[in-house]
N, C-alpha and C positions, 0 to 999 in steps of 0.2 A: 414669423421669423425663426422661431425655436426650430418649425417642421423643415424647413428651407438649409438650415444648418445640420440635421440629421439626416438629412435625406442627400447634401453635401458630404459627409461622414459616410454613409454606408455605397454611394457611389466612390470615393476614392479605396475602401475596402476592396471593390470589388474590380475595381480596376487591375487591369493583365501589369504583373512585375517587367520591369526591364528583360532583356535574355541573360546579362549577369546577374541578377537579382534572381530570376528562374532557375540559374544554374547553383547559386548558393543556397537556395534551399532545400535542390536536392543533393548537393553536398550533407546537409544537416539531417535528411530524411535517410540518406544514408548512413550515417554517425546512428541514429535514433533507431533503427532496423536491424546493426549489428553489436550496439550495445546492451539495446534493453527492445527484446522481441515483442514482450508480451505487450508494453506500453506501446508501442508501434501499432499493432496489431488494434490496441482501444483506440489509437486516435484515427484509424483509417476512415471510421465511421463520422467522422467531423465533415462540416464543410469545408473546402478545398484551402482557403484561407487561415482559418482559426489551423487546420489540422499543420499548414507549414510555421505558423506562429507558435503552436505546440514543442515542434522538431527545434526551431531558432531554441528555444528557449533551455531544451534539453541539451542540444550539442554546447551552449556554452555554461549552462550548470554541471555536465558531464568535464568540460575538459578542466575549471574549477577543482571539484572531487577529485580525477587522475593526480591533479597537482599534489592535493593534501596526500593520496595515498599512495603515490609514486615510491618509487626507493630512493630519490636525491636526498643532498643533505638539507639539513633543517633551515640553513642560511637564505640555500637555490631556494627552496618551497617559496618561502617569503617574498624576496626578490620576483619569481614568477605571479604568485598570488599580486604583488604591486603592479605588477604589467598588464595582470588582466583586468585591474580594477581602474588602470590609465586607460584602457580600450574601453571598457565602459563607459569612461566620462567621454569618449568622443563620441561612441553610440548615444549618450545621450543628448551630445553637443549638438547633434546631426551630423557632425563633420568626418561621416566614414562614407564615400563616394561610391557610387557602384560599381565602379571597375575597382575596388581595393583590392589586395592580396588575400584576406583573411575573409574568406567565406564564410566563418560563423559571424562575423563582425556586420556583415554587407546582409547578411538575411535577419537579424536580429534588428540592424538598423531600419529596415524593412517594416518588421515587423512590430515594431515601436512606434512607426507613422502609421498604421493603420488601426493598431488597437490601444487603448487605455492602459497600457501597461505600465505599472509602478515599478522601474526600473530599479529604487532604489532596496527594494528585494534582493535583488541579485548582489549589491552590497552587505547585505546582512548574511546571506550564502558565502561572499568572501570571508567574513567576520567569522564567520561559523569557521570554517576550515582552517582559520588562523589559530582561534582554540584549539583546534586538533592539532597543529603542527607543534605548538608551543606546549603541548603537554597539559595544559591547563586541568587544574582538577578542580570540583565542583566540591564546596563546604555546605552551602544551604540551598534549599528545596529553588527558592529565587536564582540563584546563578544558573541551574539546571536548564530551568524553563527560559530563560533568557537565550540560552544557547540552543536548546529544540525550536524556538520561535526564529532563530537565523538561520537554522539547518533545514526546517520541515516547515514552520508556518510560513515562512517567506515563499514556499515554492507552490502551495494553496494561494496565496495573495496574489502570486504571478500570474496564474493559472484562472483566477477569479479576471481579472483584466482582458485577459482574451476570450472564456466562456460568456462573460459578464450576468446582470439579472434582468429578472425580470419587472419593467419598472408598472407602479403603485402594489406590489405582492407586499405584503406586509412581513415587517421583519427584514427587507431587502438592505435594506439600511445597514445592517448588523450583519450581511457574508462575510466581510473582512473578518470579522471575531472568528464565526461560524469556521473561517480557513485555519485561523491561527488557533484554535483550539484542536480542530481535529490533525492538525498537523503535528503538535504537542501529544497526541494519544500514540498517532505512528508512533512516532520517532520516541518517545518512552518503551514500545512494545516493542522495538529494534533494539533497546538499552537492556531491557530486562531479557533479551533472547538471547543476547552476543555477549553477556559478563564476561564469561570464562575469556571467548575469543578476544574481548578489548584485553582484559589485562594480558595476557598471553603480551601483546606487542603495547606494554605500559599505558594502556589509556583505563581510566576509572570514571566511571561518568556517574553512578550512584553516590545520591552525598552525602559526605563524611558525619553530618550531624544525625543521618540516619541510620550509615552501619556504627558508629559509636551505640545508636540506642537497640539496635537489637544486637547486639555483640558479634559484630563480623568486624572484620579486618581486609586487606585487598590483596594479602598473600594468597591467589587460589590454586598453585601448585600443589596440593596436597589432593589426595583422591576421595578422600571421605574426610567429615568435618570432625571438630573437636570431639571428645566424648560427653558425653547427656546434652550434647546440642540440640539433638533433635528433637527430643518430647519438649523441652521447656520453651523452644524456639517456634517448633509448630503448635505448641499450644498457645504461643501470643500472638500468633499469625490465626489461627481461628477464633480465638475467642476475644481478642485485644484488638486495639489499631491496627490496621496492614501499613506496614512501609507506605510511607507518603510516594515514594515513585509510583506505585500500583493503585494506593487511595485516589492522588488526582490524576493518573492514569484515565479511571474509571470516572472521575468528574467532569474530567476533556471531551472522553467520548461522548458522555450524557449532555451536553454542553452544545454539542456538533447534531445534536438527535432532531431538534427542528426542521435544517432544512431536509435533513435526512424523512421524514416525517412527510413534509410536502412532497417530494418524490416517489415515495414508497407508494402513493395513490396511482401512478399510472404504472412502476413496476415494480409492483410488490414483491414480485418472485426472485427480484436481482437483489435488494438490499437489505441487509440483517435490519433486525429493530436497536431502537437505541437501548443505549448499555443501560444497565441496571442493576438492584441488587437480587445477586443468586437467589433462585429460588426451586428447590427441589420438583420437579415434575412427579403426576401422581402415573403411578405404573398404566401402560397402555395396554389394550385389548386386543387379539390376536388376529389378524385378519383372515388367517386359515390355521384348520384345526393344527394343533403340534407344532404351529411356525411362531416366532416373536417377531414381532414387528415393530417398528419404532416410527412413530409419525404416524400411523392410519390413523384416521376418523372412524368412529363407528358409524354404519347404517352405508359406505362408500362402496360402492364397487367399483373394482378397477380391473381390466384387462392384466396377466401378469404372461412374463418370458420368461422362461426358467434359463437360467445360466447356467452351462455345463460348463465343469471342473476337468481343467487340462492335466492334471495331475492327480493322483490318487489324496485322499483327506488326512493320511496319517501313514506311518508303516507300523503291521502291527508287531516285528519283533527288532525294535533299536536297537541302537549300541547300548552298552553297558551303562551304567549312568541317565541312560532317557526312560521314561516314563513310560509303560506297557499300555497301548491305547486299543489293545485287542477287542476287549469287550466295551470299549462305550461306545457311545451311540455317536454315527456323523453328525459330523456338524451343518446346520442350516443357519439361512440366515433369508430376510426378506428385504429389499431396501425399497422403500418408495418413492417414487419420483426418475423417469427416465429423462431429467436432463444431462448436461455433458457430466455435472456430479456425480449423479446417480449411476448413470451406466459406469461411470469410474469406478467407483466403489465396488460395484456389482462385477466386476471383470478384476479387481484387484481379490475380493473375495473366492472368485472362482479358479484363479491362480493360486490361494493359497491351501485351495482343496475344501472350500464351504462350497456346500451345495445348497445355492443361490437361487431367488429366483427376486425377477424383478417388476415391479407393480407402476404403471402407469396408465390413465385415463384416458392418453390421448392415443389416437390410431397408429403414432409414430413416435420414435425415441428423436431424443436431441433438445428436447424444449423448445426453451426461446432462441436458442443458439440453430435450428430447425433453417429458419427463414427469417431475410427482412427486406426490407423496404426499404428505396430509396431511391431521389427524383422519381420517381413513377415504375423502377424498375426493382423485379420481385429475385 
């Protein structure tokens, strides 16, 4: 009975969309192509389904976000924010017909019959933007997280319903956390990147019970901080607690390192290792006389391109005020690894006047980004 019902489920997946249903979701795949390229560009690689459940899901998280950071006034924000979350409850109703007007609504509803998707996510995403419209400021480490879990974990837990797992892997059980923790680390790492920019237009999302204890304030209009800020303030930041945003920053992430963990076994070379505590590396060994290198292995050989420098390394007589770099020595530099990385690097170095050269094993640059595969075609 169970196999009869799944195999029911993944025949109505697979099932061809209406031609309005077809066409709302490439309305969506469009929205998703010239808002956010580069995620466009990762879900290409999905199956044909999951990849327009992907799109549904972003064209109405996306036009959500426009609402909150739109320039109307704070009344409209709300007002629209309520409207979107009345189309919600009909997408959840079912009662959005495939000839509707609103092509995020008809491909979403779409994509709701075919996968597991916990729609009530997309509510806590409302939630979330409503904080933001309302100014809301954040007192204790708890409100914080409460508000990264409607902003970022909710769009992992979305995201988890159309990916779905793998059923008896151990630990499957617990992806839902696995989403909402490492969506908690983003969207902290987005907090701690854009201070200056939130406050600029009055948002503070850092909490108050935390810049009270290391003595900040949320006035960041000034250019340089107090005076003797800095020794006493960076000496409680190395030697003392870090800021709780950054402590369970690094908790989340380490939190999220499981399934990160199972994955890392078929590609290790895409996924960082889970967070941890810093720990100094011991100096590395030089892969060619005179050159530093960073990341060789010793006893490795590897084929190397030398990257030539489109610009000279220095000029040796600047203007007045610059540094006389007459008599030192060029700079080199070696990078290892010719994936899309590595040659980055290696071409941004060579632009800047290092005389580069670049070390990889394989008979061809590109990595894994080189080639792939899929249905059968290379």
């Amino acid at each position: 009975m169970e196999r009869r019902t799944a195999n029911a489920e993944r025949a109505a997946r697979q099932a061809p969309p209406s031609p309005q249903v077809f066409a709302a979701y490439r309305y969506c795949e469009a929205v998703t192509g010239r808002q956010a390229r580069n995620f466009a560009y990762g879900i290409r690689l999905l199956p044909t389904a999951q990849r327009r459940a992907m799109s549904a899901l972003y064209a109405f998280s996306r036009r959500v976000d426009d609402i909150g950071d739109g320039p109307l006034e704070t009344e409209v924000k709300r007002a629209r924010l309520e409207e979107t979350r009345d189309l919600l409850d009909l997408v959840r109703a079912g009662k959005v017909p495939d000839d509707a007007t609103d092509p995020v609504a008809v491909a979403l509803a779409d994509a709701a019959d075919r996968f597991p998707i916990p729609l009530g996510g997309l509510d806590e995403l409302i939630d979330g933007v409503l904080m933001d419209v309302r100014g809301r400021a954040y007192e204790t480490w708890d409100e914080l997280k409460e508000y990264c879990r409607c902003v970022a974990g909710a769009i992992g837990r979305l995201s988890l319903g159309v990916f779905g797992t793998v059923p008896g892997v151990p630990g499957a059980d617990r992806a839902p956390h696995y989403a909402d923790t490492l969506g908690l680390a983003l969207q902290l790492t987005n907090i701690l990147r854009d201070v200056r920019e939130d406050a600029a237009e009055g948002r503070t999302y850092l909490p108050r019970e935390d810049l009270a204890a290391f003595g900040c304030d949320t006035s960041l209009d000034r250019h340089a901080p107090p005076p003797a800020w800095g020794l006493r303030r960076a000496g409680a930041l190395r030697g003392g607690p870090r800021p709780r945003a950054v402590r369970r920053g690094a908790a989340a992430a380490a939190a999220a390192g499981p399934p990160l963990g199972r994955l890392r076994g078929g590609h290790g070379r895409d996924l960082p290792p889970p967070a941890g505590p810093y720990r100094p590396r011991p100096a590395r060994r030089t892969a060619r006389p005179g050159l530093p290198c960073f990341g060789a292995r010793e006893g490795v050989r590897r084929p190397a391109w030398p990257v030539r420098a489109r610009r000279p390394a220095g000029r040796p007589h600047g203007p007045r005020g610059e540094r006389d770099m007459s008599g030192a020595p060029d700079p080199r530099a070696v990078v290892v690894g010719g994936g899309l990385a590595g040659t980055a690097a290696a071409l941004r170095l060579a632009d800047a006047g290092v005389a580069t050269t670049l070390v990889e094993s394989r008979p061809r640059l590109g990595g894994l980004a080189f080639s792939f595969r899929r249905s059968g075609a290379a």
